[in-house]
N, C-alpha and C positions, 0 to 999 in steps of 0.2 A: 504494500500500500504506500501510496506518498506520504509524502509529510504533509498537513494542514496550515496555512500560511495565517498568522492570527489576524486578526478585523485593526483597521486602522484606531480604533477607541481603545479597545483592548490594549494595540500597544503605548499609544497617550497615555491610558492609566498605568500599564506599566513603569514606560519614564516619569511619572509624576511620582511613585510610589521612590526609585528609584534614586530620586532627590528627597527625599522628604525629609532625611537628615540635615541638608542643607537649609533647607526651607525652616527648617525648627530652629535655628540659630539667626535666624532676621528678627528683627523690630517688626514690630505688627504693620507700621506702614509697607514694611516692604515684601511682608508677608503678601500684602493684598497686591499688589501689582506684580508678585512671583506668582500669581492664582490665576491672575489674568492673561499670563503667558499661555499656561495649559487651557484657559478657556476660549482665548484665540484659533491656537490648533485643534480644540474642539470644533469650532465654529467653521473651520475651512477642512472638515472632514471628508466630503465630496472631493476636491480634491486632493486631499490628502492619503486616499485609497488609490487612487490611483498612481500615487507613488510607491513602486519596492522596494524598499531600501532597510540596511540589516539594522543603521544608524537612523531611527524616530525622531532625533532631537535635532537633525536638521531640517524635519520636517516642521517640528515644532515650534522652532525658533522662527523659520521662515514665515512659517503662520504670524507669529506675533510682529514680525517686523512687517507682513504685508497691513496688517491689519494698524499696525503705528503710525505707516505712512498714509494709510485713510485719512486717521487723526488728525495727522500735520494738516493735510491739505487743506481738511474742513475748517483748522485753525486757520491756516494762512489767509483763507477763501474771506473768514470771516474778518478779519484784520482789516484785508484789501478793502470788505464795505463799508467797513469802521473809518481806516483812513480817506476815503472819498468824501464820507458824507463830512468828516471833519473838514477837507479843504473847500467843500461847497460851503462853509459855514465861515470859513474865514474872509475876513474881506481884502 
């Protein structure tokens, strides 16, 4: 029989499991943004199954930095209409 290749979640919780000793030595603020990492690569699990790969936590990570530069942008995005309507204001 083959080997069974385990489900992209399966291996997430593994690597979260995997670190949990690191994660127990954070300050709670950084607890919560180390949570957010695996919640990211939860979130891009679609394709995150369609990656093979033996190393999870380049899946993982890439999750969380796809999903940081969402952030950015919506940040930037929001700045950009920040700064307009302030120069429309100046005279």
């Amino acid at each position: 029989m083959g080997r069974t290749v385990r489900t992209y979640r399966d291996a997430v919780r593994i690597e979260e499991t995997r670190w949990k000793a690191f994660r127990r030595t954070l300050r709670p603020s950084q607890r919560e943004r180390f949570d957010r990492i695996f919640d990211y690569a939860r979130g891009f699990a679609d394709a995150g199954t369609m990656m093979v790969t033996p190393r999870i936590i380049e899946v993982v990570l890439l999750s969380a930095i796809l999903e940081m530069l969402g952030e950015l942008d919506e940040i930037k995005g929001r700045v950009q209409v920040l700064e307009e309507e302030i120069e429309e204001r100046t005279p």
